[in-house]
C-alpha positions in Angstrom: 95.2 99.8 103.0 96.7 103.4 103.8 97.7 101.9 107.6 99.7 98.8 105.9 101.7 101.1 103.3 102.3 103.0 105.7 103.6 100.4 107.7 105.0 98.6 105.4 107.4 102.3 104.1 108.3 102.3 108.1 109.8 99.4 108.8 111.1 98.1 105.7 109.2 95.4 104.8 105.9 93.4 106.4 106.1 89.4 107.1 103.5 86.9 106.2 102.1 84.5 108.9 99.7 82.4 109.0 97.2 84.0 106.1 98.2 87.2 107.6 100.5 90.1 107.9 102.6 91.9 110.4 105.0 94.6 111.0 108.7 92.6 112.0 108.5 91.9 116.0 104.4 93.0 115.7 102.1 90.6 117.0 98.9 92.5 115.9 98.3 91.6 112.4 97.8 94.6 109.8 95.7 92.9 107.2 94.9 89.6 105.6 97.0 88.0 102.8 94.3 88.1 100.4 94.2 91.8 100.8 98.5 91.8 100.7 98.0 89.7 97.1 95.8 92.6 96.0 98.0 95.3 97.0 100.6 93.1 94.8 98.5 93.1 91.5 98.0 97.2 92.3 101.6 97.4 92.1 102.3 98.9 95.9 103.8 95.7 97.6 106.2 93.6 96.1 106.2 89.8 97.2 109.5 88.1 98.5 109.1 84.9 100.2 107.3 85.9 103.2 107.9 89.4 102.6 105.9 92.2 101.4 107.8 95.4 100.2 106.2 98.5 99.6 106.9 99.5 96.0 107.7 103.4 94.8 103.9 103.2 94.0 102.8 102.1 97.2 105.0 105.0 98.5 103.2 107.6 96.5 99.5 106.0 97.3 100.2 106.1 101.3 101.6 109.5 100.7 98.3 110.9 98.8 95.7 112.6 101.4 91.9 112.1 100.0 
């Protein structure tokens, strides 16, 4: 989940296609859309359409090194 906020803080925003997601202009998908819509109810994406947007909590939880 790190990799996709990460991605996700990098280029702005990460697009949903076809049950999965991908960095804009990326044609190697990051991570399923069931995992996106849990990221959602964690509260570090935001859901726009078929955007995700990392949220100021998803910034802080890719920022945190366990």
């Amino acid at each position: 989940m790190r990799r996709v906020l990460r991605r996700a803080h990098l280029y702005g925003r990460l697009v949903a296609h076809d049950g999965k997601l991908y960095y804009p202009g990326g044609s190697h998908s990051l991570c399923s859309e069931e995992t996106a819509i849990a990221m959602v109810k964690a509260g570090w994406l935001r859901h726009r359409g078929e955007d995700y947007e990392v949220t100021p909590d998803g910034v802080r939880a890719e920022a945190r090194r366990e």
